[in-house]
C-alpha positions in Angstrom: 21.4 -4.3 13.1 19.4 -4.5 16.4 15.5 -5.0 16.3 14.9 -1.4 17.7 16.7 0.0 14.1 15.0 -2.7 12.1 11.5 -1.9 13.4 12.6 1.8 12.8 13.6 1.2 9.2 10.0 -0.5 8.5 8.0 2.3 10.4 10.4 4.4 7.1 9.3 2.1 4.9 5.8 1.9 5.7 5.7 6.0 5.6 7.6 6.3 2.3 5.3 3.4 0.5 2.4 4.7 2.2 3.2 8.2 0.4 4.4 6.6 -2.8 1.1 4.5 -3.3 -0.9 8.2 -3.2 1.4 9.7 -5.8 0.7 6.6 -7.7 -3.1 6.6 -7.7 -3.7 10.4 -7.3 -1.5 10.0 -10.9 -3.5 7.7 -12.2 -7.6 8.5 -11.2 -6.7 12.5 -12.0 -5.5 11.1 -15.4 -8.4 8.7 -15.6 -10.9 12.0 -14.5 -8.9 14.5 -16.3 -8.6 16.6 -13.2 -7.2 16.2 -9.6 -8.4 13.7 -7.4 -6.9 13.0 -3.7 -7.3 9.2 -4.1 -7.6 7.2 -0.6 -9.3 6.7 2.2 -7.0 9.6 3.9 -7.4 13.0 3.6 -3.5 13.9 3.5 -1.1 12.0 1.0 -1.0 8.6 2.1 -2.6 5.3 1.3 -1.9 3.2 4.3 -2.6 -0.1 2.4 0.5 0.3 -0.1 2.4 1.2 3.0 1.3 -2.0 4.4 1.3 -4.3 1.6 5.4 -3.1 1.4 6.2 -3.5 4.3 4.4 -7.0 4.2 6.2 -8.0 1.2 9.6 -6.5 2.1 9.4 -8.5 5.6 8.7 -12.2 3.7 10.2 -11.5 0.6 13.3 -10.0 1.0 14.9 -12.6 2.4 14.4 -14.3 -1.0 16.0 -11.7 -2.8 18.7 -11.4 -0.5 19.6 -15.2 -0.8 19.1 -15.9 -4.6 19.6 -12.7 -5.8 18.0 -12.7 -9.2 17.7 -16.2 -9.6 15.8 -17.1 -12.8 13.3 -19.5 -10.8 12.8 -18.1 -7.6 11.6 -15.1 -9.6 8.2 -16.6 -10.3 8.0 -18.2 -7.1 8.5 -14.7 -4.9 5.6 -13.1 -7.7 3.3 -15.9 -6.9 4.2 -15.7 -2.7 3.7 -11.9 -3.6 0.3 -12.0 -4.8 -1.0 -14.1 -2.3 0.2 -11.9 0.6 -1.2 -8.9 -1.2 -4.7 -10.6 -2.2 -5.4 -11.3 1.6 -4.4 -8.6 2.8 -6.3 -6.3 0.3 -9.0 -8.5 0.8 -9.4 -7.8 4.8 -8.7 -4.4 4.4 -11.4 -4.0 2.0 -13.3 -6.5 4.7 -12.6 -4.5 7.8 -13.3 -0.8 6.3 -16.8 -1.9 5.3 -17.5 -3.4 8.3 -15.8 -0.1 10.1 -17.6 2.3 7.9 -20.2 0.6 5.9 -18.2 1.8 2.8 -16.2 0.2 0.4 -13.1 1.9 -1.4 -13.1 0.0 -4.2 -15.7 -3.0 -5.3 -14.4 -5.4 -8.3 -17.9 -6.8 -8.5 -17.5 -6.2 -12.4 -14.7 -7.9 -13.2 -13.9 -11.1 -14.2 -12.9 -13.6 -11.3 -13.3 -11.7 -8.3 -14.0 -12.6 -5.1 -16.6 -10.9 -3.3 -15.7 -7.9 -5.6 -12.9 -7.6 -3.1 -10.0 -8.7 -5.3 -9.7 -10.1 -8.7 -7.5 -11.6 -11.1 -7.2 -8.1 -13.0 -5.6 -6.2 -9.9 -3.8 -9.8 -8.9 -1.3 -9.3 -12.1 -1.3 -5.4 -10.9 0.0 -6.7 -7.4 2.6 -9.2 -9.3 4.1 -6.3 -11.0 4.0 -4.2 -7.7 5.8 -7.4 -5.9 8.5 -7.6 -8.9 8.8 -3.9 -8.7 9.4 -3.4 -5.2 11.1 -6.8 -4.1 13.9 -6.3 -7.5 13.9 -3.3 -7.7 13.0 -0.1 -5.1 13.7 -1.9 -2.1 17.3 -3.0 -3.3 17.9 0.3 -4.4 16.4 1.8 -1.0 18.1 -0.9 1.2 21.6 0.4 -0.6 21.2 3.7 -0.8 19.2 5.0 2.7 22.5 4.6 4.8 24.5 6.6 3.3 21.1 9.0 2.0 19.3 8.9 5.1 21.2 9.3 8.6 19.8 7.0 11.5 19.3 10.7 12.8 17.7 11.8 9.6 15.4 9.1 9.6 14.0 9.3 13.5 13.5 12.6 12.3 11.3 11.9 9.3 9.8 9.1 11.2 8.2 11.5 14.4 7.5 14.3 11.8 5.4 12.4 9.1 4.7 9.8 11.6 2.9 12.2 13.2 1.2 13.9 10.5 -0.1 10.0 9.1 -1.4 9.7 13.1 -3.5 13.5 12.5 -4.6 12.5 9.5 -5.9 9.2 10.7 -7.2 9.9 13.8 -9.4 13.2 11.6 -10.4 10.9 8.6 -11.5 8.0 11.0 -14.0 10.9 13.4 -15.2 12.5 9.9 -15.5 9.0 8.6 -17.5 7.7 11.4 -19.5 11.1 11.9 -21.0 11.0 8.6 -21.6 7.0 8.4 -19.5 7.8 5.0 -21.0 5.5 2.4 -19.7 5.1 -0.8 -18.0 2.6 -2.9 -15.7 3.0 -5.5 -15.8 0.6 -8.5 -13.2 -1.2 -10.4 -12.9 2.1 -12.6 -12.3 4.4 -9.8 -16.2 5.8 -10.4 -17.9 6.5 -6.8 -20.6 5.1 -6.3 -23.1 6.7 -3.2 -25.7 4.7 -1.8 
C-alpha cells in the first residue's frame, strides 16, 4: 500500500469515526434529556474529536494488534497506551477550544480526579473501553472488510463528498462560533451551562 492510499484510508477513517462518535453521543444526551439533542461542537453529524482520537489510536495502536494479535498481555498494555493518547489529546482539544472560543464543551470539574475539569478518571475507563473497542474490535473488522466493501473508487468518492460537507460545516460552526463569542460549558452530565 503506498502512502497516498494509506493517508486516504485515515482521511475514511477519520470521517466514518467522526460520524460514529455523533451517533454515539446524540444516543446517549437525547436518552439522558429524553428528547433529541445534536451533541458537538458541529452543527452537522460529526464530532471531530472521536474522528481524531481513532485515527490517533489506530495509527499507534494497530501495529500492536497486528503483531500480537490478541495476546493476553499486550492487551492491558495497548488499553493503558490507549488512555494516555486519548487523555492528552482530549485534554488539548478541550484546551485549545476554550482558548478559541472562550467556551468549554464539556468541564469534569465535578468529578473525582480530574484534571483541570478537562479529563478525569471516570471518562479515562470510558476511553479504555473505546481503545479496546476500536483497536480489537471495529478497526479489525473495518480493516477486513472495507476492500472488498468499499472500492478505492468508492471511497475517494465518499471521501470529497462528506469530506466536503465536514469542511462546510466547520468552516460555518467556527464563523457562528466566533460571531457570537459562544460561551457555554457543558458539565460532566451533559447539562449546559451559560455564563
Amino acid at each position: 500500500m503506498d502512502i497516498l492510499d494509506l493517508t486516504l484510508d485515515y482521511i475514511f477513517y477519520f470521517l466514518f469515526y467522526s460520524i460514529c462518535g455523533w451517533i454515539l453521543e446524540t444516543i446517549c444526551c437525547s436518552l439522558y434529556y429524553k428528547k433529541p439533542i445534536n451533541r458537538g461542537f458541529m452543527q452537522g453529524p460529526f464530532v471531530p474529536i472521536y474522528g481524531a482520537g481513532a485515527v490517533v489510536l489506530c495509527g499507534a495502536l494497530m501495529p500492536f494488534y497486528n503483531k500480537f494479535g490478541y495476546t493476553w498481555y499486550m492487551i492491558p498494555v495497548v488499553i493503558l497506551l490507549g488512555i494516555i493518547l486519548a487523555n492528552i489529546l482530549e485534554y488539548a482539544t478541550s484546551y485549545v477550544m476554550e482558548k478559541l472560543f472562550h467556551a468549554r464543551w464539556w468541564d469534569y470539574s465535578n468529578e473525582k480526579f480530574n484534571l483541570h475539569g478537562r479529563i478525569c478518571l471516570k471518562h479515562s475507563i470510558y476511553w479504555a473501553l473505546a481503545t479496546f473497542a476500536v483497536i480489537y474490535v471495529v478497526q479489525p473488522f473495518v480493516q477486513k472488510h472495507m476492500e472488498r466493501l468499499v472500492s478505492d473508487e468508492l471511497r475517494n468518492f465518499m471521501i470529497a463528498f462528506v469530506g466536503t460537507v465536514f469542511v462546510i460545516d466547520y468552516v460555518i460552526t467556527w464563523m457562528n462560533a466566533r460571531k457570537k463569542k459562544y460561551r457555554n460549558t457543558v458539565s460532566s452530565d451533559n447539562r449546559i451551562i451559560e455564563d
